[in-house]
C-alpha positions, 0 to 999 in steps of 0.5 A: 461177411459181404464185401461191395466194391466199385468196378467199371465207372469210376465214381459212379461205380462208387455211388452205386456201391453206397446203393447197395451198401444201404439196400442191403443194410435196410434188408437186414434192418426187415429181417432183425439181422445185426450189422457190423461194419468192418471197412469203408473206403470212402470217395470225396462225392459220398461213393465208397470204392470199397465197403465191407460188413458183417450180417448176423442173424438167422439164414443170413448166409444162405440168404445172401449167398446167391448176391455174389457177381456182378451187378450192374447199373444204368442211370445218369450220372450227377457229373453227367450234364449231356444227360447220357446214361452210363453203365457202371458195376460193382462186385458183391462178395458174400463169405461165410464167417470162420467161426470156429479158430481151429477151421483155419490154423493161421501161423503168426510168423506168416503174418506182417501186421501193421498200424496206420492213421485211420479215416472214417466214412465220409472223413468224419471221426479221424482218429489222433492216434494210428489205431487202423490195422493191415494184416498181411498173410504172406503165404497167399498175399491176402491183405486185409484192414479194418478201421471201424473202431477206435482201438487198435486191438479192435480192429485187429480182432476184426481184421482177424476175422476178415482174414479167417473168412478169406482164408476159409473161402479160400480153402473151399474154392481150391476144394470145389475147383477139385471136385470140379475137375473130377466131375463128368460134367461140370455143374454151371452155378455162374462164376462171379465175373458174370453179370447176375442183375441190372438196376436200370434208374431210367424205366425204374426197373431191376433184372435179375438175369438167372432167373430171368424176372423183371420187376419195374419197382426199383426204388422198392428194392432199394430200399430193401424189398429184397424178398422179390428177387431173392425168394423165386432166385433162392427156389430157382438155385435149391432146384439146382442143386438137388438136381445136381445131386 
C-alpha cells in the first residue's frame, strides 16, 4: 500500500505528488505489478493533496519499501511568472498489507463508520448517491476513507483494508520503537522526516541522498526507469541489515 501526499509547496507539492503517483504507476506497469487505487484528493489544477493505491505482484514490498521519506523537488512552478525555482516535498509511505484478519482483531464498537457524496479524480464520475466511506478507529484516532468505487460495500471492504494496514503498521512500529529502546546502539535506517531524494527539473537530474548516486536522466526516471535507483539503494540497504545482524 503506497500512500503519497503533498508537503511544503502548496500546489506544486501537489503537482509533484501526481509525478510520483504516475513514476510509480509506470514502474509497476514494467514490473507486471496490479494496481488498485484506493484514494485520490484531487487539487482543481491536476495536483492531488492526497493519493493512496495498492501494488500487488511479486517483491512489490520489499521493492517499494526503501520509497518511504520524503522526497523533494526543485523546478519552476506553472504559476511561477519571475521564473524562480521553488523547492516543494512530499511524503511516500509504503505499508505492508494485513492479509490475514486475524493479524489484526479490530472490535466493531471501536468503530464509527460514515458515508458521504463522493468526488472522483479530477471531479470526473461524481456519484448521486453517498457511496464513499469514512471510518474512524477510535482507540488510536486513525481515519481512513476510499471513494474509488461505486458501491459503498465497496469501499468499505477497501477502507477496511486500508485501516488493517495502518493498524498493522502501527502495531510494528510500537514493536520496532521497543526493540530500539533495548539496543546498545541504536541502528539508523532514516526516519521518514528526512529527506531520501531530490528531482531537480533544471540540470534534468535526481539524487538519491543514502546512497549518495546521481543520475542526469530525470525524465527516464519518471517515467518509471526505477531500477537505477532502487537496485544499488535495495544492495546498499540488505548490507545493513546483515551487518545489523
Amino acid at each position: 500500500m503506497v500512500e503519497i501526499r503533498a508537503g511544503a509547496g502548496g500546489e506544486e507539492a501537489a503537482l509533484f505528488v501526481a509525478d510520483l503517483y504516475k513514476m510509480y504507476t509506470r514502474y509497476s506497469e514494467q514490473k507486471g505489478w496490479k494496481i488498485e487505487n484506493i484514494h485520490f484528493h484531487p487539487t482543481d489544477i491536476g495536483g492531488f493533496k492526497e493519493v493512496i493505491f495498492l501494488v500487488e505482484g511479486k517483491d512489490a514490498f520489499s521493492t517499494l519499501r526503501y520509497e518511504s521519506g520524503v522526497h523533494r523537488v526543485q523546478r519552476v512552478p506553472i504559476t511561477e511568472s519571475s521564473g524562480r525555482i521553488h523547492t516543494s516535498t512530499a511524503t511516500v509511505a509504503v505499508l505492508p498489507e494485513a492479509e490475514e484478519i486475524d493479524e489484526i482483531n479490530i472490535n466493531p464498537e471501536d468503530l464509527r463508520i460514515e458515508t458521504f457524496r463522493s468526488r472522483g479524480a479530477g471531479g470526473q464520475h461524481v456519484n448521486v448517491t453517498d457511496s464513499a466511506v469514512r471510518i474512524t478507529h477510535i482507540p488510536t484516532g486513525i481515519v481512513v476513507q476510499c471513494q474509488d468505487e461505486r458501491s459503498q460495500h465497496q469501499n468499505r471492504a477497501k477502507a477496511m483494508r486500508v485501516l488493517r494496514a495502518q493498524l498493522l503498521q502501527k502495531k510494528e512500529e510500537e514493536l520496532r520503537e521497543k526493540i530500539s529502546r533495548e539496543r546498545k546502539a541504536q541502528i539508523g535506517r532514516g526516519e521518514r522526516s528526512e529527506r531520501i531524494r531530490t528531482y531537480n527539473f533544471p540540470q534534468g537530474r535526481v539524487t538519491d541522498h543514502r546512497v549518495g548516486l546521481t543520475l542526469h536522466n530525470l525524465e527516464e526516471i519518471l517515467n518509471g526507469e526505477l531500477d537505477q535507483l532502487l537496485i544499488p539503494l535495495m544492495k546498499m540497504m540488505k548490507e545493513k541489515e546483515l551487518v545489523s545482524d
